[in-house]
PDB file with one MODEL, atoms N, CA, C and O in Angstrom:
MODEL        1
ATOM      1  N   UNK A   1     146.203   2.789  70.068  1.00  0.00           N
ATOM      2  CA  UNK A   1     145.714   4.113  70.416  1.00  0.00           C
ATOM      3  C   UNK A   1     145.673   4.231  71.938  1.00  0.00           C
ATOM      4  O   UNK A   1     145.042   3.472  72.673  1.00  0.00           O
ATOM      5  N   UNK A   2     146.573   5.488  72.411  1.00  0.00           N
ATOM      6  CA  UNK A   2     146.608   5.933  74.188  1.00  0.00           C
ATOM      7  C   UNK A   2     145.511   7.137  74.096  1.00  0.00           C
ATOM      8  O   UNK A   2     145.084   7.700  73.088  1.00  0.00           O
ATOM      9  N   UNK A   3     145.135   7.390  75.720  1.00  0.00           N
ATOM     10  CA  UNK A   3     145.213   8.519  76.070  1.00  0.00           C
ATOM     11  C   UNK A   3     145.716   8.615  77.317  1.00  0.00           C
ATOM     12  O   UNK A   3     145.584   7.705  78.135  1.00  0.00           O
ATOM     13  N   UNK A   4     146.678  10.338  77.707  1.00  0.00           N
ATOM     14  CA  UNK A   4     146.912  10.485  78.848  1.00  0.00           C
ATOM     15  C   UNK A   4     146.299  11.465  78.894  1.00  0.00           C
ATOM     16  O   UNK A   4     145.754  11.929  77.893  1.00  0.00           O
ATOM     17  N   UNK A   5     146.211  12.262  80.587  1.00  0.00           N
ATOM     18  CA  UNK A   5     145.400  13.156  80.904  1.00  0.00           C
ATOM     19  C   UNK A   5     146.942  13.639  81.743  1.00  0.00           C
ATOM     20  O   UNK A   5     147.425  12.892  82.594  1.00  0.00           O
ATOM     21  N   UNK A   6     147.513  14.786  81.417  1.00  0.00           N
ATOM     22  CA  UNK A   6     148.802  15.822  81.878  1.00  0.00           C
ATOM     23  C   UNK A   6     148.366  16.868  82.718  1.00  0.00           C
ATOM     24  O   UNK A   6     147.536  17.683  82.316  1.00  0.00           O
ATOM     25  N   UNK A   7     148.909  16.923  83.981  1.00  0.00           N
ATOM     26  CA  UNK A   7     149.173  18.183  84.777  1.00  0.00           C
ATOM     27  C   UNK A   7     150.093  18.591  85.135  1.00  0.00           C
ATOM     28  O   UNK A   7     150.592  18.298  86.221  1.00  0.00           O
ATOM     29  N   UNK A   8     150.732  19.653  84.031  1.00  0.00           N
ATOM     30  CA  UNK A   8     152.031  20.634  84.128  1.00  0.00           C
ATOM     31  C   UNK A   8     152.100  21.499  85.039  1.00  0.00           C
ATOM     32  O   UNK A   8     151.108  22.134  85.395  1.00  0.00           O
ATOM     33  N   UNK A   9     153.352  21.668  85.589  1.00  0.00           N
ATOM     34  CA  UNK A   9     153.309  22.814  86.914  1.00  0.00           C
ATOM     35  C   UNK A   9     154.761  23.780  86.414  1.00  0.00           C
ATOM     36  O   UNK A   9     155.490  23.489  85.466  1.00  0.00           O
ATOM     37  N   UNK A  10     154.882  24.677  87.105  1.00  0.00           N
ATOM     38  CA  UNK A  10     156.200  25.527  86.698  1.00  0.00           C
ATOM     39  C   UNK A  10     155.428  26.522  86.482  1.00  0.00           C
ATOM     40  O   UNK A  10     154.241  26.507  86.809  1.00  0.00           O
ATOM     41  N   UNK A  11     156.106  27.696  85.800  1.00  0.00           N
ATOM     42  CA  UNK A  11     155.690  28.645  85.150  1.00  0.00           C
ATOM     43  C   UNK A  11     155.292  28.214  83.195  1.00  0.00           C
ATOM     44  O   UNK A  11     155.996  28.491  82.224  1.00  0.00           O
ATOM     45  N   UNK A  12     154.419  27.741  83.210  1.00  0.00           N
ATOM     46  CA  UNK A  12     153.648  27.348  82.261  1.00  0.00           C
ATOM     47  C   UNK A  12     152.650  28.228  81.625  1.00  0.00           C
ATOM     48  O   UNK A  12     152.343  28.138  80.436  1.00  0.00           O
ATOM     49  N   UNK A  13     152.062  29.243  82.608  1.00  0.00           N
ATOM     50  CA  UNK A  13     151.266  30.485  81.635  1.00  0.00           C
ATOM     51  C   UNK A  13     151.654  31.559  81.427  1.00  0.00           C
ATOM     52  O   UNK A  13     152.446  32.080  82.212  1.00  0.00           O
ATOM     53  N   UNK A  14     151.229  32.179  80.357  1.00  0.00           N
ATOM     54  CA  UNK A  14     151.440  33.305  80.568  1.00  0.00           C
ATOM     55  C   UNK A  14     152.985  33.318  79.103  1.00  0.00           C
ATOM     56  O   UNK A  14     153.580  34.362  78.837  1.00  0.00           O
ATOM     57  N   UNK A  15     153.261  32.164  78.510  1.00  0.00           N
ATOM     58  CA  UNK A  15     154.411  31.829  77.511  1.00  0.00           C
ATOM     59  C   UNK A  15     154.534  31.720  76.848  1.00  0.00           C
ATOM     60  O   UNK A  15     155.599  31.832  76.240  1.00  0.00           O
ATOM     61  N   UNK A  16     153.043  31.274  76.304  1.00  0.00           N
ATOM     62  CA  UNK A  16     152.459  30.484  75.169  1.00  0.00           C
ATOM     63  C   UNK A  16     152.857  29.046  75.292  1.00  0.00           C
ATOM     64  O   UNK A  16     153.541  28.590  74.376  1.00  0.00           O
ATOM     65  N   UNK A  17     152.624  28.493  76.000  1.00  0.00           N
ATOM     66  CA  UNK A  17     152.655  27.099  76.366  1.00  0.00           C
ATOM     67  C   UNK A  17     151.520  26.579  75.900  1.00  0.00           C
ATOM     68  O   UNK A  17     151.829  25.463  75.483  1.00  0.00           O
ATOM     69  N   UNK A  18     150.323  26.767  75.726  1.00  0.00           N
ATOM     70  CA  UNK A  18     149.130  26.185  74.998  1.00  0.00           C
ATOM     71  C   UNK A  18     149.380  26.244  73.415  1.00  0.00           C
ATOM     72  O   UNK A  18     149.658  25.170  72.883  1.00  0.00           O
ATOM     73  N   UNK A  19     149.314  27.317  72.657  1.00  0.00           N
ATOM     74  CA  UNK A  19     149.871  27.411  71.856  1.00  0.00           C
ATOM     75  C   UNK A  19     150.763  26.550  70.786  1.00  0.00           C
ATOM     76  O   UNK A  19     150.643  26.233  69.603  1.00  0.00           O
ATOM     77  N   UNK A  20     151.724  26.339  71.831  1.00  0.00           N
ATOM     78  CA  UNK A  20     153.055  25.289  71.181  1.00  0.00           C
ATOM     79  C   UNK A  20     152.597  24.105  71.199  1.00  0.00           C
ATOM     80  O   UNK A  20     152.664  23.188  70.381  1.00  0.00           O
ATOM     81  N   UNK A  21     152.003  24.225  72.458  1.00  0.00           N
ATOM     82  CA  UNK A  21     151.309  22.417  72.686  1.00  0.00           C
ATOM     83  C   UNK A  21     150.444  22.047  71.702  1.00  0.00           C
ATOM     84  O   UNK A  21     150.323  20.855  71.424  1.00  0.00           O
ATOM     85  N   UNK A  22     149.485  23.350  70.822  1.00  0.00           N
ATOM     86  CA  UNK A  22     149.105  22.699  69.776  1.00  0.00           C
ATOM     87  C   UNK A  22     149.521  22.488  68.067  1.00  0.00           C
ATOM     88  O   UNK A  22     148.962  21.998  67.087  1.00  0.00           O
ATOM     89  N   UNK A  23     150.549  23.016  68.289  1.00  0.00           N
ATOM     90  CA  UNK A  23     151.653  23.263  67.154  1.00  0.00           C
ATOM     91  C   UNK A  23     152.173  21.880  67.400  1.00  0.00           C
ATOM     92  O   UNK A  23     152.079  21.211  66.371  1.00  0.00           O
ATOM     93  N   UNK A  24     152.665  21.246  68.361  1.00  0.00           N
ATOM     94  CA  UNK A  24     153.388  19.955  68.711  1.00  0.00           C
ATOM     95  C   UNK A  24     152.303  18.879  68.418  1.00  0.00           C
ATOM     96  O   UNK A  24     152.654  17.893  67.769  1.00  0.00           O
ATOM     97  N   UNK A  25     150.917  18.993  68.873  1.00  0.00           N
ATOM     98  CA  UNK A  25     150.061  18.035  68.493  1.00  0.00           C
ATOM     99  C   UNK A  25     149.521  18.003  66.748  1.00  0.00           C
ATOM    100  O   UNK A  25     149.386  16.914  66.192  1.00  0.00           O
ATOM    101  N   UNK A  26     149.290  19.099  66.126  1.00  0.00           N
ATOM    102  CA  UNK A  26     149.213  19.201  64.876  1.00  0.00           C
ATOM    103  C   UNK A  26     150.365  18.245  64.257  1.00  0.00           C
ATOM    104  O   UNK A  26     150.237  17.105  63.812  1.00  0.00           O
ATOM    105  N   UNK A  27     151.519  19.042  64.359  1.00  0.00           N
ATOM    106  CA  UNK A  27     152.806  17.476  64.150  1.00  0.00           C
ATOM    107  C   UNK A  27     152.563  16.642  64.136  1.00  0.00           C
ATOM    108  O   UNK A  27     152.479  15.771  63.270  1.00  0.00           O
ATOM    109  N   UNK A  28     152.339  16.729  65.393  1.00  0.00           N
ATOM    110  CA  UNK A  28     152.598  14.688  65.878  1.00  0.00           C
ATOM    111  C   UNK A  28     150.836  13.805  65.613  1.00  0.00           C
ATOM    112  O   UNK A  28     150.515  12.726  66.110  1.00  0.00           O
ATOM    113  N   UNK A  29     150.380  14.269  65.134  1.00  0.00           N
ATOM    114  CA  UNK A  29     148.875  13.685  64.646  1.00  0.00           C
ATOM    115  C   UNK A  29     148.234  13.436  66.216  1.00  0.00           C
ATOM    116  O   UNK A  29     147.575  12.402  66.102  1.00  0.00           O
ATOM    117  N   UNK A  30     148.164  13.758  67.159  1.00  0.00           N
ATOM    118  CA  UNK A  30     147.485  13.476  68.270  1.00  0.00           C
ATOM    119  C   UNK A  30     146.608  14.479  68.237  1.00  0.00           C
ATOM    120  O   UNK A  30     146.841  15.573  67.725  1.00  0.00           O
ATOM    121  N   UNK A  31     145.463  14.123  68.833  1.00  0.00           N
ATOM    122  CA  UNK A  31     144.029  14.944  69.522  1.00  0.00           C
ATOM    123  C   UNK A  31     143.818  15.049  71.050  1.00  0.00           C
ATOM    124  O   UNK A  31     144.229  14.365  71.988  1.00  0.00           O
ATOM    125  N   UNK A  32     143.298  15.774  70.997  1.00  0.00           N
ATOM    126  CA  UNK A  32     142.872  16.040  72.403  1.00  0.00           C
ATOM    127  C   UNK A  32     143.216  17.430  72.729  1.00  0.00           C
ATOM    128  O   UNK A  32     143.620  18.137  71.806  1.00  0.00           O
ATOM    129  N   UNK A  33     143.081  18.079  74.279  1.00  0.00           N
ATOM    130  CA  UNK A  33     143.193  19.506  73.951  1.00  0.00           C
ATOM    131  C   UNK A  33     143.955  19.915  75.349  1.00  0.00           C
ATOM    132  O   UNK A  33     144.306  18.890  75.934  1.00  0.00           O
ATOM    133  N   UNK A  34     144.382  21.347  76.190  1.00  0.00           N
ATOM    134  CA  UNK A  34     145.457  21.885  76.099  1.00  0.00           C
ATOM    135  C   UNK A  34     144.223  22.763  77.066  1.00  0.00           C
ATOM    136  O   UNK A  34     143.047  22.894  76.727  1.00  0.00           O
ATOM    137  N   UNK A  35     144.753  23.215  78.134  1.00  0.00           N
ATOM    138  CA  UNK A  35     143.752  24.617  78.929  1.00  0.00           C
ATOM    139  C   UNK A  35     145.037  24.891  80.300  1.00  0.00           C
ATOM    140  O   UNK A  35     145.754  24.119  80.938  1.00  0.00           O
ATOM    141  N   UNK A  36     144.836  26.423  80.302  1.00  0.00           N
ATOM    142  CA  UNK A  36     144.876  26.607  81.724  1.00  0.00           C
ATOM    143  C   UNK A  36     144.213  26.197  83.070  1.00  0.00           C
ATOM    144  O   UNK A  36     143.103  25.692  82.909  1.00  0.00           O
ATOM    145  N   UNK A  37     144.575  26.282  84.185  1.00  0.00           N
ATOM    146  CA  UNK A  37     143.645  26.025  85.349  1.00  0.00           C
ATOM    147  C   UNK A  37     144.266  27.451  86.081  1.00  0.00           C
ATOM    148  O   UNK A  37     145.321  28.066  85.929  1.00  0.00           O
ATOM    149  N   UNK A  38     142.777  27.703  87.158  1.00  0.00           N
ATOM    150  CA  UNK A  38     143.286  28.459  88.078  1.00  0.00           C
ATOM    151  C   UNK A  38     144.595  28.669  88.926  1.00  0.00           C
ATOM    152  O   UNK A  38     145.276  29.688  89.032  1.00  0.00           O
ATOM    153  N   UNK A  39     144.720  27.751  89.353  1.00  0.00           N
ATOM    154  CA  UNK A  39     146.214  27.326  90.269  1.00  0.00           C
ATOM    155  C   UNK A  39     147.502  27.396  88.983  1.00  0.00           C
ATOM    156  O   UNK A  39     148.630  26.907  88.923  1.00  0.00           O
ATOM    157  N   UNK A  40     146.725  28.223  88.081  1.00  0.00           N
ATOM    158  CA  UNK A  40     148.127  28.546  87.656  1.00  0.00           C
ATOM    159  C   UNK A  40     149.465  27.457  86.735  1.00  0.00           C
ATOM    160  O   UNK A  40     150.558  27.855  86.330  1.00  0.00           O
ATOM    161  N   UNK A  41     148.769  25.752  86.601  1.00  0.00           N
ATOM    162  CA  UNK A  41     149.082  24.802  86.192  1.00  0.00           C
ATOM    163  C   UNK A  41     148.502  24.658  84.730  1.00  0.00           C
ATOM    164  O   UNK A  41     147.547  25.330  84.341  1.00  0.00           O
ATOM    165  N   UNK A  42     148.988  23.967  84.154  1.00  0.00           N
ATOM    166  CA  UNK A  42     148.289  24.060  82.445  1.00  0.00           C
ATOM    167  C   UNK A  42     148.141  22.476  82.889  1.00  0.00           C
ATOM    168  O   UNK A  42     148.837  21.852  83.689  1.00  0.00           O
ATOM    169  N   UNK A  43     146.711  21.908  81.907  1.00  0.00           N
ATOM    170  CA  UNK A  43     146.011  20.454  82.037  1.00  0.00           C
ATOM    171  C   UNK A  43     145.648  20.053  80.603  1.00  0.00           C
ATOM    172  O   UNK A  43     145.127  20.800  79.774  1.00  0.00           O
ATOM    173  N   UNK A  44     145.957  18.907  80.443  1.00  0.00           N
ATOM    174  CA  UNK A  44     145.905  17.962  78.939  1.00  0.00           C
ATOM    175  C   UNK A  44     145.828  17.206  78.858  1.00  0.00           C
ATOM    176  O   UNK A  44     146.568  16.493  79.536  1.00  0.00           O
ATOM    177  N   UNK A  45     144.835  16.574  77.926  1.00  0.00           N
ATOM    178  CA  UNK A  45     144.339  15.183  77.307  1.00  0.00           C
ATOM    179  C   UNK A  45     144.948  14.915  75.999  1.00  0.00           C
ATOM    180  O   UNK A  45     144.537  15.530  75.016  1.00  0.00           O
ATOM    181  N   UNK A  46     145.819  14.119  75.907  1.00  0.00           N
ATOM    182  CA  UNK A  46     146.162  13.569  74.690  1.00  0.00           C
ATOM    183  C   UNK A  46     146.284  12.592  73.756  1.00  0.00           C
ATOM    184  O   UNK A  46     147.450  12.515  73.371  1.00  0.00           O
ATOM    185  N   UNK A  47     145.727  11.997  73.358  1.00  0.00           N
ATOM    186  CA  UNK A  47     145.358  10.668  72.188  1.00  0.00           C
ATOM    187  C   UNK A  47     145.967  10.770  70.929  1.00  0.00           C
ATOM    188  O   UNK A  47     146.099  11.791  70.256  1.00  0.00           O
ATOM    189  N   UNK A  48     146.450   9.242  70.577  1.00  0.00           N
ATOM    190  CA  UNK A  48     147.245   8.606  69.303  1.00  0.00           C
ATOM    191  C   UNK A  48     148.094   7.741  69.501  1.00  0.00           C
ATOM    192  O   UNK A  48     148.055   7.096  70.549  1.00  0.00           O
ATOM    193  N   UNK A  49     148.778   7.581  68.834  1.00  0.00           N
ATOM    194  CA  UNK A  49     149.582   6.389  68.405  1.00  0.00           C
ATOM    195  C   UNK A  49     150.596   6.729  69.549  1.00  0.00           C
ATOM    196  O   UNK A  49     151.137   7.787  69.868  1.00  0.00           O
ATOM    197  N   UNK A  50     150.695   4.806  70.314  1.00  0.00           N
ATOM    198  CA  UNK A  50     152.023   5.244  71.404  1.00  0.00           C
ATOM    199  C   UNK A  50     153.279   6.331  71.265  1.00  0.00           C
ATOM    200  O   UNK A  50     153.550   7.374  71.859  1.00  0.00           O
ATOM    201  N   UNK A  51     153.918   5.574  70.182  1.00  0.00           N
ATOM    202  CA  UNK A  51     155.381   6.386  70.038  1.00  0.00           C
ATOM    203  C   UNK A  51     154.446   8.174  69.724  1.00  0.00           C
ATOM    204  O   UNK A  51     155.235   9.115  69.808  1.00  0.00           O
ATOM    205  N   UNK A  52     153.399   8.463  69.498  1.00  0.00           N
ATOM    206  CA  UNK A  52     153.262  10.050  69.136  1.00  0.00           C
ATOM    207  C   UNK A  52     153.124  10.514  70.211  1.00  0.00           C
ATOM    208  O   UNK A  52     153.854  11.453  70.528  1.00  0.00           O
ATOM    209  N   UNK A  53     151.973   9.927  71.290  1.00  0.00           N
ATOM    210  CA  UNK A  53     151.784  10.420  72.838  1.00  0.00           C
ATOM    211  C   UNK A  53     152.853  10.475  73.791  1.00  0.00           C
ATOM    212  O   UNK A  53     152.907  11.245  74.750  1.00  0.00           O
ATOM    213  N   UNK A  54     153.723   9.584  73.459  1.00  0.00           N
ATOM    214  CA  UNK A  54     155.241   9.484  74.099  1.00  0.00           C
ATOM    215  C   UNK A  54     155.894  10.852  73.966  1.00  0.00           C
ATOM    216  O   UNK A  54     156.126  11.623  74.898  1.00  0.00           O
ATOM    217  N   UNK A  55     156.210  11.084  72.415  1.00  0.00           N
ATOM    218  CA  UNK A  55     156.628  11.793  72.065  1.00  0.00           C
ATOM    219  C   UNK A  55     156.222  13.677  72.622  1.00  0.00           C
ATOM    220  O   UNK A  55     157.003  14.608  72.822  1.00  0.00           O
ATOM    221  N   UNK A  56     154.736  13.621  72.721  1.00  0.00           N
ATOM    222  CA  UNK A  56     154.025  14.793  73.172  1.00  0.00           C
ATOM    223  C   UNK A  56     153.855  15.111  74.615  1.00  0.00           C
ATOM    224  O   UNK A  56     153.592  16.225  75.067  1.00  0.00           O
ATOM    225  N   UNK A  57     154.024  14.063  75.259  1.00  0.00           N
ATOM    226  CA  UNK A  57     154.587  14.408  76.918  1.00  0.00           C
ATOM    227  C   UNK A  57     156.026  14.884  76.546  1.00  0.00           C
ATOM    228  O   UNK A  57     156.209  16.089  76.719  1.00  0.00           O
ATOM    229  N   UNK A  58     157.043  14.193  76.085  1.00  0.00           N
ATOM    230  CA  UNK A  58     158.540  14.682  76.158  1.00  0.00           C
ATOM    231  C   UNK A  58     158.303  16.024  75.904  1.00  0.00           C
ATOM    232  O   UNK A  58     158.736  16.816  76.742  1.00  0.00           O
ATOM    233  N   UNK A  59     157.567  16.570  74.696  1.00  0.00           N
ATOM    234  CA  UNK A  59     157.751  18.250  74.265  1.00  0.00           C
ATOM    235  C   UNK A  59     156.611  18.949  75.674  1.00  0.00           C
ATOM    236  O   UNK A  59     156.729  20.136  75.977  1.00  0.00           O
ATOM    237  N   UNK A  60     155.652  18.112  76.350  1.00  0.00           N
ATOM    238  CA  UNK A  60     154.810  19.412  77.067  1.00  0.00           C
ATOM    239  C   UNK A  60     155.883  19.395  78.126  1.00  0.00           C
ATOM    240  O   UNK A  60     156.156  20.411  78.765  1.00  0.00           O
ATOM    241  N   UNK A  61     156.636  17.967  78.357  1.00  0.00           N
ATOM    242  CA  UNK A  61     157.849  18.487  79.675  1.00  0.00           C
ATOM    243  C   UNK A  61     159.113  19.997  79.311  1.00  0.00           C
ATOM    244  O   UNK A  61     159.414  21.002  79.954  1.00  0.00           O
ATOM    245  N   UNK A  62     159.459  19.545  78.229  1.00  0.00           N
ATOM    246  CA  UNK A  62     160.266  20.369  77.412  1.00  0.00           C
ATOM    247  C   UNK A  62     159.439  21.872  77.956  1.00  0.00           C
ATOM    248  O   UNK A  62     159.857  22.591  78.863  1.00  0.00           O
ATOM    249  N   UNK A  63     158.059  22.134  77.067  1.00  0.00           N
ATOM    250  CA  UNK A  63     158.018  23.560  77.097  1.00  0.00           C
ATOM    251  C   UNK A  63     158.396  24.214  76.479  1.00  0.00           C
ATOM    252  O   UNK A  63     159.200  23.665  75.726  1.00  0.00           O
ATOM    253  N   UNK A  64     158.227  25.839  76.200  1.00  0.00           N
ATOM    254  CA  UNK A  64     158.629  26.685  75.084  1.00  0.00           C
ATOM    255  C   UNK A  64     159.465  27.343  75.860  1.00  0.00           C
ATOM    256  O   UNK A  64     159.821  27.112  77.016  1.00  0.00           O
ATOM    257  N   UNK A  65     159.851  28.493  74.855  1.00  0.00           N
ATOM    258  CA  UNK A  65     160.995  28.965  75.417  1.00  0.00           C
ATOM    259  C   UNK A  65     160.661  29.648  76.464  1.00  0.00           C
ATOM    260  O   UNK A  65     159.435  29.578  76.550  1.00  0.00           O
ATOM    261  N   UNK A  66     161.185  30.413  77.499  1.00  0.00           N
ATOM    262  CA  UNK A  66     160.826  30.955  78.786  1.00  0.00           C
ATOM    263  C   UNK A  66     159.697  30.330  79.558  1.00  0.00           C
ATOM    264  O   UNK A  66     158.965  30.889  80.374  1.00  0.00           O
ATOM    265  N   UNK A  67     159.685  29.432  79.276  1.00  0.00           N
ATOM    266  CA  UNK A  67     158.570  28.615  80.544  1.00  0.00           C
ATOM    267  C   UNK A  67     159.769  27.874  81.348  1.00  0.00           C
ATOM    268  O   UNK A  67     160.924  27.711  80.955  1.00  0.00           O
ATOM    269  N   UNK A  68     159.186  27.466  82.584  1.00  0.00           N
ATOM    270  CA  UNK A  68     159.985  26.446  83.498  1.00  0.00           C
ATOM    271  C   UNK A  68     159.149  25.181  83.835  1.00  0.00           C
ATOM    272  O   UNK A  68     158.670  25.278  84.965  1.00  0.00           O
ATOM    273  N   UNK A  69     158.829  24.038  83.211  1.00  0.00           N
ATOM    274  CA  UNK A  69     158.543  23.232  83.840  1.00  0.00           C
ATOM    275  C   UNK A  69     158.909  22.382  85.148  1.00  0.00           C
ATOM    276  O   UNK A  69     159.990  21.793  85.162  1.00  0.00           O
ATOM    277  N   UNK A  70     158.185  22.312  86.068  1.00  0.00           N
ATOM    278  CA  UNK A  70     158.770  21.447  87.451  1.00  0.00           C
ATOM    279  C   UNK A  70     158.392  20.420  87.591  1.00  0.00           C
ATOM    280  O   UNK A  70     158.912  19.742  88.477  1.00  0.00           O
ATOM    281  N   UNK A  71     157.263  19.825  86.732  1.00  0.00           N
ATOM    282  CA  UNK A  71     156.635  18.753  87.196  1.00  0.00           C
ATOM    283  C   UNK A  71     155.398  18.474  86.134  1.00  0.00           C
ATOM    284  O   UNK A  71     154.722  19.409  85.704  1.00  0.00           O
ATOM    285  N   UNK A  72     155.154  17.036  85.733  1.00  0.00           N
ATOM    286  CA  UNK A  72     154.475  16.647  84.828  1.00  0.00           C
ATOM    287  C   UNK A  72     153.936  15.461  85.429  1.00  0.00           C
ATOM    288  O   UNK A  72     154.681  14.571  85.839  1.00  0.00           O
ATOM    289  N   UNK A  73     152.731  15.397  85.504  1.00  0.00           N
ATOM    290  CA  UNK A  73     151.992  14.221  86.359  1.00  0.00           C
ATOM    291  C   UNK A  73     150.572  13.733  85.402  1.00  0.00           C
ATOM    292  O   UNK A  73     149.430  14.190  85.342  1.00  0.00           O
ATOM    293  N   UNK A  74     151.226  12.642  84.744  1.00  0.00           N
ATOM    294  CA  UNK A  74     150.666  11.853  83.515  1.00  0.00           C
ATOM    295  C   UNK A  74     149.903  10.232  84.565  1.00  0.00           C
ATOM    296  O   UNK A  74     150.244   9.306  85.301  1.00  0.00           O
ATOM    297  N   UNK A  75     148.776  10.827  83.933  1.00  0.00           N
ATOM    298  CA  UNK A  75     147.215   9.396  84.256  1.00  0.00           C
ATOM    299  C   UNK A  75     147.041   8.785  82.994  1.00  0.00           C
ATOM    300  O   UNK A  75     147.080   9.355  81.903  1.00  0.00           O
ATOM    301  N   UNK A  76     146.841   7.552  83.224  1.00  0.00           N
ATOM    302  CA  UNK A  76     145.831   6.988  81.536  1.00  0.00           C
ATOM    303  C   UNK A  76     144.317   7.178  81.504  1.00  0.00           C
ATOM    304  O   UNK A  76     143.534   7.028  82.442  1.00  0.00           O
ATOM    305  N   UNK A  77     144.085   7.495  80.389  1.00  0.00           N
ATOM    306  CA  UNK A  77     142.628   7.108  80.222  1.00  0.00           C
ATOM    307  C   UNK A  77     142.583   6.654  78.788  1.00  0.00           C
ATOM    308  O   UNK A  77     143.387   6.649  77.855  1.00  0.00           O
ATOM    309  N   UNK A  78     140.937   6.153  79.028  1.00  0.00           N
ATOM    310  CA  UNK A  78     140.558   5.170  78.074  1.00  0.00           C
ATOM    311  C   UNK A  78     140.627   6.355  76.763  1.00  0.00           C
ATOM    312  O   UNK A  78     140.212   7.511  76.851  1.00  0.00           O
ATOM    313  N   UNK A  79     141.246   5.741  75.583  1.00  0.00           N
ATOM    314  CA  UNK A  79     140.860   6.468  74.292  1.00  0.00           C
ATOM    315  C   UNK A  79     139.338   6.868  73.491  1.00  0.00           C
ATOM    316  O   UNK A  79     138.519   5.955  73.393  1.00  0.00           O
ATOM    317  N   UNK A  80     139.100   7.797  73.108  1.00  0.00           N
ATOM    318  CA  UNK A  80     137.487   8.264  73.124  1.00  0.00           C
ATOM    319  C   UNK A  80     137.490   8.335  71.332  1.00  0.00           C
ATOM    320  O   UNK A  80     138.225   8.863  70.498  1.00  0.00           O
ATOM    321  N   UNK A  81     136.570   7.714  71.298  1.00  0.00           N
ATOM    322  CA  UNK A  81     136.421   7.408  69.619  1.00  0.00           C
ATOM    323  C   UNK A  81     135.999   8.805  68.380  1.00  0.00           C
ATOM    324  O   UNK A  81     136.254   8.931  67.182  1.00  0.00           O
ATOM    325  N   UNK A  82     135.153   9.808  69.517  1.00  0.00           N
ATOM    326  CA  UNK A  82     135.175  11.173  68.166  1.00  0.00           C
ATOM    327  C   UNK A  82     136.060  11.899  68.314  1.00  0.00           C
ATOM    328  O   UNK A  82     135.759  13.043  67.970  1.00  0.00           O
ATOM    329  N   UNK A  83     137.814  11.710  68.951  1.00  0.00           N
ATOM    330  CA  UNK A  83     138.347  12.638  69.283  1.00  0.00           C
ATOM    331  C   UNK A  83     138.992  13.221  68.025  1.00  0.00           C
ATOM    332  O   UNK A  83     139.827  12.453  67.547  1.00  0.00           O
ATOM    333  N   UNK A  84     138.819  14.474  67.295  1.00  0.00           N
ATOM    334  CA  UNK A  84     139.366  14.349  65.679  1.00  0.00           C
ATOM    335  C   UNK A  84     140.509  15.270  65.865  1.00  0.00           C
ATOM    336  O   UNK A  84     141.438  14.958  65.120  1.00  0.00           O
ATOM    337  N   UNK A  85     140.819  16.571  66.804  1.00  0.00           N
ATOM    338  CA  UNK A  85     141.291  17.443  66.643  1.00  0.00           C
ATOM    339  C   UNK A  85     142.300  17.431  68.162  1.00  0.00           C
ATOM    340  O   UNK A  85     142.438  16.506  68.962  1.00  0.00           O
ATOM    341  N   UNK A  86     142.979  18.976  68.188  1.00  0.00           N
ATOM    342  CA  UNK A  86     144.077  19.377  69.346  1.00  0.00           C
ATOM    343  C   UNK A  86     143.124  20.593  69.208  1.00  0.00           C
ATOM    344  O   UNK A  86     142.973  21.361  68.258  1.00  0.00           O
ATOM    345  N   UNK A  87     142.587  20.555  70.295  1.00  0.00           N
ATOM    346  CA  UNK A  87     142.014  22.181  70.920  1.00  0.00           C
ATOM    347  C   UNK A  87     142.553  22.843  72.163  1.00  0.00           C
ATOM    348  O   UNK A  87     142.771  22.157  73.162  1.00  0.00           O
ATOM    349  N   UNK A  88     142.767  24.076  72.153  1.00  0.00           N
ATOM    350  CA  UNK A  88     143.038  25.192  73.062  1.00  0.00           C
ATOM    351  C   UNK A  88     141.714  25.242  73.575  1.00  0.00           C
ATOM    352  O   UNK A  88     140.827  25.596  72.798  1.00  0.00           O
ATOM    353  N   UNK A  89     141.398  24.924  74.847  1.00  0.00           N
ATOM    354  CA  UNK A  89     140.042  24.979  75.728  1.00  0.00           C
ATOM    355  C   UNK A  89     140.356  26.509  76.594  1.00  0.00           C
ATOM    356  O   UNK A  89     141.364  26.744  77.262  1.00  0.00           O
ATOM    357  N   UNK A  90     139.621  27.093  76.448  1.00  0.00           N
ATOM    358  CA  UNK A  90     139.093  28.634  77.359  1.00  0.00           C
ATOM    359  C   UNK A  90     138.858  27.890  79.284  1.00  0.00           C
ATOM    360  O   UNK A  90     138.505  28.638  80.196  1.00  0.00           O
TER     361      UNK A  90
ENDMDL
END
């Protein structure tokens, strides 16, 4: 069990880029959750099984359709034991 903590840059809001990201985590059995930031960057925590977290950076680099990603800047953190779900954070 990973977690990374993701800061996407590009045109990421405004696309439904949160959205997909939790359509992709529902899939891929990972938790953790998905928010905008002011500066206009989307930010994510994601936990599960290596090959799934692997897998869920490749799709938040990817992106939906009409977004532009430029840049994806992935930290580790420690895995958190009640994490059950993929939430869209306000």
């Amino acid at each position: 069990m990973i977690r990374r903590h993701v800061v996407v840059s590009g045109l990421v809001q405004g696309v439904s880029y949160r959205y997909l990201a939790r359509k992709h985590a529902e899939r891929l059995a990972v938790t953790g959750w998905v928010r905008n930031r002011p500066d206009a960057t989307v930010e994510a925590e994601v936990q599960g099984e290596t090959a799934a977290v692997h897998e869920m950076l490749r799709r938040l680099e990817a992106g939906p359709p009409g977004s532009h990603v430029t840049g994806l800047v992935v930290s580790e953190l420690d895995p958190l034991d009640d994490d059950e779900a993929f939430r869209i954070l306000r």
